[in-house]
C-alpha beads as a LAMMPS data file, in Angstrom:
LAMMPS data file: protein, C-alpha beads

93 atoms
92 bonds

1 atom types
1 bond types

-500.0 500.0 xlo xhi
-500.0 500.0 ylo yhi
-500.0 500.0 zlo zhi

Masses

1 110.0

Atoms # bond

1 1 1 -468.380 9.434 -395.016
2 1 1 -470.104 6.354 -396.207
3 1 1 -473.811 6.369 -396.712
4 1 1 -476.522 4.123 -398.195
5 1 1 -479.014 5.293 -400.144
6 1 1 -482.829 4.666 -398.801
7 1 1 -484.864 6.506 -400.832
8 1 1 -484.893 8.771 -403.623
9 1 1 -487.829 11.445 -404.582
10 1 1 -488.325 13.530 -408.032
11 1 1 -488.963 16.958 -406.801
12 1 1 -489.798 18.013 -410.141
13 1 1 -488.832 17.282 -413.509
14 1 1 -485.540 19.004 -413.568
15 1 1 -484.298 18.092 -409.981
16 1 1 -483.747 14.429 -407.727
17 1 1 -483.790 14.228 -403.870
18 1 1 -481.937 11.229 -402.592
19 1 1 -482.273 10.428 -398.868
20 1 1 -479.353 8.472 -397.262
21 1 1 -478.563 6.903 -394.125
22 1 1 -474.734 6.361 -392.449
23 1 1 -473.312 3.089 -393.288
24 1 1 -471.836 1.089 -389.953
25 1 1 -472.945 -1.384 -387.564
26 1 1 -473.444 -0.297 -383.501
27 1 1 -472.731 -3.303 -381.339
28 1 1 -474.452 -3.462 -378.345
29 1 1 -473.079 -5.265 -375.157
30 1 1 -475.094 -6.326 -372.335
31 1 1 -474.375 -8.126 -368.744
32 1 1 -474.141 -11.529 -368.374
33 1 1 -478.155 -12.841 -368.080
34 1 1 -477.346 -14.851 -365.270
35 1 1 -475.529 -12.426 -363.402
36 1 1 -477.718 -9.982 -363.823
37 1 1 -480.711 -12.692 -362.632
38 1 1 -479.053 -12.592 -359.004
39 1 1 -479.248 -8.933 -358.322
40 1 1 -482.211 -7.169 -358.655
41 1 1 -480.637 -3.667 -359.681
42 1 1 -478.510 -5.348 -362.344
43 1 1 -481.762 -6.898 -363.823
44 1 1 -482.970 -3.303 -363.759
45 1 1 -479.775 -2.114 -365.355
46 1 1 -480.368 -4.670 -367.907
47 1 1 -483.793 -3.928 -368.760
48 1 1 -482.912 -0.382 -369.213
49 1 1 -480.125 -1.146 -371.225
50 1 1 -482.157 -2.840 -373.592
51 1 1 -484.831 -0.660 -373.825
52 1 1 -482.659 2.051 -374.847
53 1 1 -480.747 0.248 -377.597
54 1 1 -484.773 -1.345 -378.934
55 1 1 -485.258 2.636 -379.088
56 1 1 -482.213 3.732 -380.969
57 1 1 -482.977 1.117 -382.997
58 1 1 -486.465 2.111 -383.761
59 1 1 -485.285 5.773 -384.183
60 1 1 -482.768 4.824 -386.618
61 1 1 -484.585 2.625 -388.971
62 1 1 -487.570 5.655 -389.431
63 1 1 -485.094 8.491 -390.045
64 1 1 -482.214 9.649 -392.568
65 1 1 -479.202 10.688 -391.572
66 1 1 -478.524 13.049 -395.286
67 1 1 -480.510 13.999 -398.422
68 1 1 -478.487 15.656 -401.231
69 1 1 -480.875 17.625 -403.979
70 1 1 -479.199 17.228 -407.210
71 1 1 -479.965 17.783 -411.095
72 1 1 -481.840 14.985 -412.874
73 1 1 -478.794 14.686 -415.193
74 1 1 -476.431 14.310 -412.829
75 1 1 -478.592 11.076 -411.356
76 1 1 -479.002 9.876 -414.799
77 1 1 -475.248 10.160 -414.996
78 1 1 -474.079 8.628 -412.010
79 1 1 -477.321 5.724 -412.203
80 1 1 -477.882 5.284 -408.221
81 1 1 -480.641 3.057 -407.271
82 1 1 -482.089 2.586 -403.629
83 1 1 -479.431 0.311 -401.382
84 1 1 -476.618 1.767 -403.116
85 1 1 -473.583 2.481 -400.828
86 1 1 -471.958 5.999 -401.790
87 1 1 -469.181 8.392 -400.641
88 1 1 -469.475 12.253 -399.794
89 1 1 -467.588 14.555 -398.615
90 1 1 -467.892 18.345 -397.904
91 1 1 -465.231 20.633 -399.481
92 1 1 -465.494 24.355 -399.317
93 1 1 -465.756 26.209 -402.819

Bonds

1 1 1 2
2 1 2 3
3 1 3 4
4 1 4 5
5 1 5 6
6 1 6 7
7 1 7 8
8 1 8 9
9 1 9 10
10 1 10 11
11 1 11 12
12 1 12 13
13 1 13 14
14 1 14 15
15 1 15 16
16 1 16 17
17 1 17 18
18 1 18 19
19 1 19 20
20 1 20 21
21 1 21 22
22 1 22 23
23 1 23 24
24 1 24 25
25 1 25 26
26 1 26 27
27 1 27 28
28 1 28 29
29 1 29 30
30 1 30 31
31 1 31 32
32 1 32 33
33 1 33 34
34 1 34 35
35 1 35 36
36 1 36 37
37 1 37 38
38 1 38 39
39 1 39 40
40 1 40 41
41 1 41 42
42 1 42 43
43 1 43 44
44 1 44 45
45 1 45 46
46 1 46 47
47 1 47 48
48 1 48 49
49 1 49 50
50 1 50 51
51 1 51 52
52 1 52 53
53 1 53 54
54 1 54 55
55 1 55 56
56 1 56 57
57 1 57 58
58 1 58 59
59 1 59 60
60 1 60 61
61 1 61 62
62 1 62 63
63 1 63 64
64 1 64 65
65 1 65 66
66 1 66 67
67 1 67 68
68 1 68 69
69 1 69 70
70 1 70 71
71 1 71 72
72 1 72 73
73 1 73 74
74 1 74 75
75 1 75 76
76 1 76 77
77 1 77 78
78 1 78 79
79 1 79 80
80 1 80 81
81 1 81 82
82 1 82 83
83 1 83 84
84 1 84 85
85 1 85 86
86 1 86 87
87 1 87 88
88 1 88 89
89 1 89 90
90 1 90 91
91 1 91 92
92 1 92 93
C-alpha cells in the first residue's frame, strides 16, 4: 500500500515514529444542482450528501491512517522527510 508520510516524532534517542496517511484521491459525485432545486427531498438528499463528504473530509485531514516505530539508523539510512510517498507491505516472519 502507498502512504505519505505526515509527520515524524523522535521517541527517544535510539528510536523514530513516523505517522503516515493512505495515498489516493475519493471523488465525490453529487446530483445535478438544478435538479435537485425542483424537488424538495432531492435538495435534502443533497445537503446530506454534502455534509457527509465535508465530514469525511474533516476526519481525514486530522487523523493517520499508519505509524511505523523504527530505529534511528534505519531513518538515517533510508532519509524520509515529511510529504514523502512510501511503500509497505506486511509479510509474516
Amino acid at each position: 500500500m502507498r502512504y505519505k508520510i505526515v509527520k515524524i516524532e523522535m521517541k527517544d534517542e535510539n528510536t523514530v515514529t513516523v505517522y503516515m496517511r493512505r495515498e489516493g484521491r475519493e471523488v465525490i459525485t453529487a446530483p445535478d444542482i438544478d435538479e435537485a432545486m425542483k424537488d424538495p427531498f432531492k435538495l435534502m438528499e443533497l445537503s446530506r450528501q454534502m455534509g457527509m463528504a465535508y465530514m469525511r473530509a474533516i476526519e481525514r485531514s486530522i487523523s493517520e491512517d499508519a505509524m511505523i516505530t523504527m530505529k534511528y539508523e534505519e531513518y538515517c539510512e533510508l532519509e524520509l522527510k515529511v510529504g514523502d510517498v512510501v511503500e509497505v507491505s506486511v509479510k509474516h516472519v
